[in-house]
C-alpha positions in Angstrom: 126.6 226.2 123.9 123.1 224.3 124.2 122.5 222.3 126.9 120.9 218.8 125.6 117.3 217.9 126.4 117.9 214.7 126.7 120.6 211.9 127.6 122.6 209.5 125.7 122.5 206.1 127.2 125.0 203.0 126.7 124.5 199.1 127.1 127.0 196.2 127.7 125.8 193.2 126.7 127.7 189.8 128.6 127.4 187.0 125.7 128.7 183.5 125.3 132.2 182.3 126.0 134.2 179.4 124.6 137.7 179.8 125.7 139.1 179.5 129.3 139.9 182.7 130.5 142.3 184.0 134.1 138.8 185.6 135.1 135.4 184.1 136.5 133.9 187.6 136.4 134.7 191.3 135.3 133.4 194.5 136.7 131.5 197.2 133.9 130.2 200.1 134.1 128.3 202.8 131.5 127.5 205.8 131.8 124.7 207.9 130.6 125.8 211.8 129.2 123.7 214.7 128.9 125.6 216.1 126.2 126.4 219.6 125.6 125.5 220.5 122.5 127.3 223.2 119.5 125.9 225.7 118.5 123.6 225.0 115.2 125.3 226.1 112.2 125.7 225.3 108.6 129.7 226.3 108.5 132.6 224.9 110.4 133.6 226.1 113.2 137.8 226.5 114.2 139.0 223.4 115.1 139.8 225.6 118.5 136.4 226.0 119.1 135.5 222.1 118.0 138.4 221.2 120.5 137.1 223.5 123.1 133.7 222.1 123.1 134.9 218.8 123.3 136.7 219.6 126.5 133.8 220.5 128.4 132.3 216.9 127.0 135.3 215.1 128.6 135.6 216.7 131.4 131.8 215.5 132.1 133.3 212.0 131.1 136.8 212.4 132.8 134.5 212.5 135.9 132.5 209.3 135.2 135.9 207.2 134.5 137.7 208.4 137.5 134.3 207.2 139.8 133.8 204.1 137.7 137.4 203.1 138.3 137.5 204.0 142.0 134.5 201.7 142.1 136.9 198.7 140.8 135.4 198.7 137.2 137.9 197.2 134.5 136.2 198.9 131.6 133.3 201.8 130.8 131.4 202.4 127.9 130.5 205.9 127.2 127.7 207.1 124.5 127.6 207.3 120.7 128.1 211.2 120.3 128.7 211.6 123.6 132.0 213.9 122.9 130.5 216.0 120.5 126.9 216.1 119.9 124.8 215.5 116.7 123.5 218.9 115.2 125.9 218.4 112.1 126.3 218.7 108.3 128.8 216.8 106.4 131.0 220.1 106.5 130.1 221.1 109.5 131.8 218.1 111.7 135.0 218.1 110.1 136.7 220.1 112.8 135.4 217.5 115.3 137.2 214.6 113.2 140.7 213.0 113.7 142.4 210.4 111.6 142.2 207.1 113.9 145.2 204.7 112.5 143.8 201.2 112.8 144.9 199.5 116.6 147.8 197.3 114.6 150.4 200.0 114.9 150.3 199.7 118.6 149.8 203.2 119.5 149.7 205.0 123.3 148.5 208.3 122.2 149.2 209.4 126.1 152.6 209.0 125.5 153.2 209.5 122.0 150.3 212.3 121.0 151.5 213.4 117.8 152.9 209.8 116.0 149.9 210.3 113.4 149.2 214.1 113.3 147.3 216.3 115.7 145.1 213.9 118.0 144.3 215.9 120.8 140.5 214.1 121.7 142.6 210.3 121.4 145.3 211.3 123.4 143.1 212.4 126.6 141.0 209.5 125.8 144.0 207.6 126.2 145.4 209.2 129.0 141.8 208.5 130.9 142.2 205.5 130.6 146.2 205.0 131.6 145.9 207.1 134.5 142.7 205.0 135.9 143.8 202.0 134.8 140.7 201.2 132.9 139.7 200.1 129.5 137.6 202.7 128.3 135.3 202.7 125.3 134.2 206.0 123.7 132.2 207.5 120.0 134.5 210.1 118.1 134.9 210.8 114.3 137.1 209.2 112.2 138.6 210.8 109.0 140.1 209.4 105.8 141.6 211.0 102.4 140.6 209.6 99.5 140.8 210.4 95.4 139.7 210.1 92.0 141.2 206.6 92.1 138.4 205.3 94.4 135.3 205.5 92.4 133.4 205.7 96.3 135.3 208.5 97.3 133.1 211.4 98.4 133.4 214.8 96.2 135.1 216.6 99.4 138.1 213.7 98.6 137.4 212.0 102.2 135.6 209.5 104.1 133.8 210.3 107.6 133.1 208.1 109.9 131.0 207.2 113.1 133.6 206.0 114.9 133.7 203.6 118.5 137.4 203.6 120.0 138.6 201.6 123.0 141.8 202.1 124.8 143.0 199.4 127.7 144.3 200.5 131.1 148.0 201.1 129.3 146.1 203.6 127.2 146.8 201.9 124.2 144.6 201.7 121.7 142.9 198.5 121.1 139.7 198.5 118.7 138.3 200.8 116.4 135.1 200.4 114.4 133.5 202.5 112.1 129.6 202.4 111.9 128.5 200.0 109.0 124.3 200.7 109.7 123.7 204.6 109.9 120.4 205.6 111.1 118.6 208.1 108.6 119.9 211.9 109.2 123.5 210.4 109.9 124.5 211.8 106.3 127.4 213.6 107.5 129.2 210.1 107.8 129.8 207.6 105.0 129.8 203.7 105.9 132.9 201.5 105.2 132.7 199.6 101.9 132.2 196.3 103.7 130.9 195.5 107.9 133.3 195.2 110.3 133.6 192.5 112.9 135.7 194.7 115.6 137.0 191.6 118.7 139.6 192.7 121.0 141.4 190.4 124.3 141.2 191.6 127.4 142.0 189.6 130.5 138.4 188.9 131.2 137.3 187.8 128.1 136.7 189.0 124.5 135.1 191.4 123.5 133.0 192.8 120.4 132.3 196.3 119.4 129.2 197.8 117.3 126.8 201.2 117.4 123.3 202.0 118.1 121.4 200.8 114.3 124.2 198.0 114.0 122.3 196.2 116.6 119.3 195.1 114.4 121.4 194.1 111.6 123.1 190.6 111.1 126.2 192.4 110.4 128.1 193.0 112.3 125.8 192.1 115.9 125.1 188.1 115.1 128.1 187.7 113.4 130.5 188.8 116.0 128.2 186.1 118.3 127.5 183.9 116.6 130.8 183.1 114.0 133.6 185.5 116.0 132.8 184.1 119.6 132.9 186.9 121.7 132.4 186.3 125.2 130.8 190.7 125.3 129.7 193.1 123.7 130.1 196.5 123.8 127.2 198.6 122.6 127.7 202.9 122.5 124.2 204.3 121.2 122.3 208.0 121.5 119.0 206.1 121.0 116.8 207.9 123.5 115.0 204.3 124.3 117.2 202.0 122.6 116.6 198.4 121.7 119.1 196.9 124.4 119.4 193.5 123.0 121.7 190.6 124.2 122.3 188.4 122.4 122.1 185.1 123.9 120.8 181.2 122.6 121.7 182.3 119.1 118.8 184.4 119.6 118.5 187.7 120.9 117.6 188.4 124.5 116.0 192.3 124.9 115.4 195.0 127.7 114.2 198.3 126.9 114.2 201.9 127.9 118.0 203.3 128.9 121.6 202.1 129.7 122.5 199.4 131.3 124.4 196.1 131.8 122.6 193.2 130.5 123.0 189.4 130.7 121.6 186.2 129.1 119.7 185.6 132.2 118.2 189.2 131.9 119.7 193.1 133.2 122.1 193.1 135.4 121.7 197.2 136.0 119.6 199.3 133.6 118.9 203.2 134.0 116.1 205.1 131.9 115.2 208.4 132.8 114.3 211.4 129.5 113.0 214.0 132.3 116.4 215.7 133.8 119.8 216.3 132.5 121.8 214.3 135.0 124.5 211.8 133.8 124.1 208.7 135.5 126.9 206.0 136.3 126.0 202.5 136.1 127.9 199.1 137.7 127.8 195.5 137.6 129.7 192.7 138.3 129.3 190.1 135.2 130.5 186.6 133.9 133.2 186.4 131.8 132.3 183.2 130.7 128.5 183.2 130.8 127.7 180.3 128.9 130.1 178.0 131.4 127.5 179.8 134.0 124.8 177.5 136.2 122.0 180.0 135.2 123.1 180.5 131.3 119.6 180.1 129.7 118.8 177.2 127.2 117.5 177.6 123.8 114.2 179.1 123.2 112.1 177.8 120.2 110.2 181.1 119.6 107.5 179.2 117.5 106.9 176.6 119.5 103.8 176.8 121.1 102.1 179.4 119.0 102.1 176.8 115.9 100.9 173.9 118.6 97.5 175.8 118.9 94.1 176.7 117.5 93.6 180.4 116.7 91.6 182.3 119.7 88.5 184.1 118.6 89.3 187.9 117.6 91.1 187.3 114.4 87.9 188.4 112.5 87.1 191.9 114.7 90.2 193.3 113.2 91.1 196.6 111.9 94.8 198.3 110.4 96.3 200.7 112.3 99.9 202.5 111.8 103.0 202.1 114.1 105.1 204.8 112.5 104.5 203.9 109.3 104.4 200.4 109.4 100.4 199.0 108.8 99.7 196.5 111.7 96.3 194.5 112.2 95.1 195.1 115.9 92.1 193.5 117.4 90.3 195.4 120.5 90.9 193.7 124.0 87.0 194.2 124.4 86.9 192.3 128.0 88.4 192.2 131.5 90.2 188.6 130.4 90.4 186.6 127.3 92.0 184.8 124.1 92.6 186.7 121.1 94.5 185.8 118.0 96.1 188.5 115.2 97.3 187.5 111.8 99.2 189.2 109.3 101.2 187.4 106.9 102.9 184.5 107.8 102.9 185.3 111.7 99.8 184.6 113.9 100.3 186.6 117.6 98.6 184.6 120.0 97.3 186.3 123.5 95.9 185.2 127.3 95.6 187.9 129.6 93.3 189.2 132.5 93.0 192.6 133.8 93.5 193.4 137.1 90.7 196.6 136.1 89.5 197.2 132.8 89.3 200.9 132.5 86.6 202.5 130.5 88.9 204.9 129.3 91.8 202.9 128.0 91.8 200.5 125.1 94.3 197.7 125.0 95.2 196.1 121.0 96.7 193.1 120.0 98.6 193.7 117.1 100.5 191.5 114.7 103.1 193.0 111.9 105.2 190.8 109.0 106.8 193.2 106.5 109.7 196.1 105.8 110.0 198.7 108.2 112.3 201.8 107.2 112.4 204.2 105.3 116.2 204.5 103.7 117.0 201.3 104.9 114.6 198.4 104.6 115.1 195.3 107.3 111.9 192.5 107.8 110.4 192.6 111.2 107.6 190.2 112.3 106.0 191.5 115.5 103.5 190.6 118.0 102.5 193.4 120.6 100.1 193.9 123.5 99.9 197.5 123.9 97.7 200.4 125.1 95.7 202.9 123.0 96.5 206.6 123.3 92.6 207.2 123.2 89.7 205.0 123.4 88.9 206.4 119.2 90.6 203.1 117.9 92.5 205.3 115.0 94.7 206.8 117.8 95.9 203.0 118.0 100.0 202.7 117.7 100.7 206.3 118.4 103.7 207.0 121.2 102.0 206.2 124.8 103.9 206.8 127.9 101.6 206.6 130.4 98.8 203.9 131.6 96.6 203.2 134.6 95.7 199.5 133.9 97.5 196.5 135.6 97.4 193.4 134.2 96.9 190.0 136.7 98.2 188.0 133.8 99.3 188.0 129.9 101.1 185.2 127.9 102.1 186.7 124.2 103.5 184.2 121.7 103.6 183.5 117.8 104.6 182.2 114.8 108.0 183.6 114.1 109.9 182.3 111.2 113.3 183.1 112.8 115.1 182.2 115.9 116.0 186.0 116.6 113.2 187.4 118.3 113.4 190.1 121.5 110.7 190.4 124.0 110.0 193.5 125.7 107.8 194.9 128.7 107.5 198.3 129.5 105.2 199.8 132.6 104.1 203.3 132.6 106.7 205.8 132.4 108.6 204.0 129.3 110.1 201.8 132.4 111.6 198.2 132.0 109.7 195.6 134.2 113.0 193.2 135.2 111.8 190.4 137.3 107.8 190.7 136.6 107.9 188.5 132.9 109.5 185.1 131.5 110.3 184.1 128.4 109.3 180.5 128.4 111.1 177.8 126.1 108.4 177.3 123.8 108.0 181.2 123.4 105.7 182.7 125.3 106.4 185.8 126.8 104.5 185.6 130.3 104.0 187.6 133.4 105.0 185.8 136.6 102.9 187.2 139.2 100.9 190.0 137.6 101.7 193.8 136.3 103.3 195.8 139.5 102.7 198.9 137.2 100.2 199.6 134.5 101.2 198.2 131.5 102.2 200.0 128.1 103.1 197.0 126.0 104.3 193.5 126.7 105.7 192.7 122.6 108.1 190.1 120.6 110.3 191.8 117.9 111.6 188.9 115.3 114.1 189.9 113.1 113.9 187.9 109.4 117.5 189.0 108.1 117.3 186.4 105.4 114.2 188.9 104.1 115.7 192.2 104.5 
């Protein structure tokens, strides 16, 4: 078996509550997984070996649970292919699938294993949790026949899916979703005919359920907010730096760059780290009812003040550049301090900064985006970003950057978003979140509080136009 070369991280989100619940507060954990990997291969292997390979997975996880629950955590979320890896074809997972009945026929796998056919990854997943006395979320396959009736049904007469499970501390099982927003290269899976909103009750609230990709679509992430009501959400991903996004304000509220636990007021534990292989186990103590909360954050009006003021100078010394392949407009940051404004379509990105040291040999952009970005799936972004140059030759401009020596004494970012979904972002050198250092103020503007601590790779604003996708 391969070892991976990287690890898969997970994210709870605590959102906004409505309902009295027994609990003020809940205790959570995730856990990051450096997953080993199958063997590449084009043909199935023996559902033995699938099973076998599994194992070692779970035991890594088995581990996590039994520390996590010692610790007093009620529930744990564990990666998106964090049980079997990802170097699949569409035949070539099938050992690793199981048929997952839906959470209606009140099953305990851990005490009833073979109710709906072999179910040997459910039932230890179930038994982890019953014998911890934890709720424990966790990515497997999901596999469903299917024939010439359904005019969807595949040519192999079944339906894979990416598939999240959750089990309470009985071990029963309580939710299962199947992944409605597959990232490109997931075409082993299919996606159910219509999104799922996925809620289950727990006694510290209620909770939601979606994967990785799902979280920059309004289906199902806003809807199980904003029309289901969930007080959390529980968010398995293998994004390497995922887009951690809470959503909060009927807005959405982001951190950056690994697991974590994040809140409306911002992360309550976060862990990022692409260098070694080590699993690392994350807790927190959260609100079950956040929005009853002192500190829950009011409304942000994203376009505020970027449509209450005159465009800065710079909109004129512009040139395109490509993030990926979406065509941006950047403008230099020429000087130590200044006012710049970027516009590209309907969105103007408006900037105030001053360098702590402008460096000769890094190049700082402002950059302004308002269009599609993907390439199977198409979804409208309008995005404002500060961020550094991989080179002082301006073409290099948007390329991945992971390092910087410049600190910033101050930066405000801001702009004319049409939509109240918008997630700001700072990452220092390293690809590492900044919690603490910025604010998000209520007319918009992403602003450092006392200066950089680390040099700066970009401070941006992501808004999400669903109504355009």
């Amino acid at each position: 078996m391969l070892p991976s070369q990287a690890i898969l991280p997970t994210v709870v989100f605590a959102l906004t509550a409505l309902q009295a619940l027994a609990s003020d507060t809940f205790r959570a954990a995730v856990y990051e997984h450096a997953v080993i990997l199958p063997d590449p291969t084009q043909e199935p292997v023996s559902p033995s070996d699938a099973l076998a390979l599994m194992n070692k997975n779970m035991d890594v996880l088995e581990g996590a649970i039994k520390e996590a629950a010692r610790q007093g955590a009620h529930i744990i979320v564990t990666p998106e292919d964090g049980i079997y890896g990802w170097r699949f074809t569409r035949e070539s997972i099938y050992p690793y699938l199981e048929d997952i009945p839906d959470p209606v026929v009140n099953w305990i796998p851990c005490t009833d294993p073979s109710r709906f056919g072999p179910a040997p990854v459910q039932e230890r997943l179930s038994c982890m949790a019953r014998n911890n006395s934890i709720y424990v979320a966790a990515n497997i396959g999901d596999k469903k026949p299917c024939d010439s009736s359904d005019p969807s049904c595949p040519r192999d007469g079944r339906y894979q899916y990416n598939t999240d499970v959750v089990f309470d501390a009985q071990g029963k099982l309580v939710a299962r979703y199947h992944k409605y927003n597959l990232f490109r290269g997931e075409t082993q899976f299919n996606y159910p005919k219509v999104p799922e909103a996925v809620t289950f009750e727990t006694p510290f609230g209620k909770f939601g359920i979606f994967t990785c990709f799902d979280i920059l679509f309004y289906e199902p992430a806003v809807v199980l907010v904003s029309k289901m009501q969930v007080d959390t959400v529980l968010f398995p991903t293998a994004w390497m730096n995922p887009c951690c996004v809470g959503l909060a304000n009927r807005g959405l509220v982001v951190s950056s760059a690994g697991s974590g636990l994040f809140t409306p007021e911002g992360p309550a534990a976060y862990h990022y780290d692409s260098a070694t292989e080590e699993g690392h186990l994350l807790l927190a103590e959260l609100s079950a009812q956040p929005r009853l909360s002192p500190t829950y954050p009011p409304a942000i009006n994203w376009s505020l003040h970027a449509t209450s003021i005159k465009k800065f100078p710079g909109e004129n010394n512009t040139f395109l550049g490509a993030v990926r392949k979406d065509i941006f407009t950047f403008s230099e940051l020429r000087h130590k301090d200044g006012n710049y404004t970027v516009c590209q379509g309907d969105l103007c990105c408006h900037l105030v900064y001053q360098m702590s040291n402008k460096r000769r040999d890094e190049v700082y952009v402002l950059g302004a985006f308002d269009g599609l970005h993907g390439s199977l799936i198409k979804y409208h972004w309008q995005i404002c970003t500060l961020l550094k140059c991989p080179s002082t030759n301006l073409s290099t401009c948007g390329q991945p950057v992971e390092t910087a020596q410049t600190k910033f004494e101050m930066f405000s970012l801001s702009g004319t978003f049409g939509t109240s979904y918008v997630f700001p972002e700072v990452l220092y050198s390293g690809v590492q979140l900044a919690p603490g250092e910025f604010q998000v103020l209520r007319d918009g503007r992403l602003q450092s509080k006392h200066g950089t601590s680390e040099p700066l790779i970009t401070a941006t604003l992501f808004g999400r136009l669903y109504e355009k996708d």
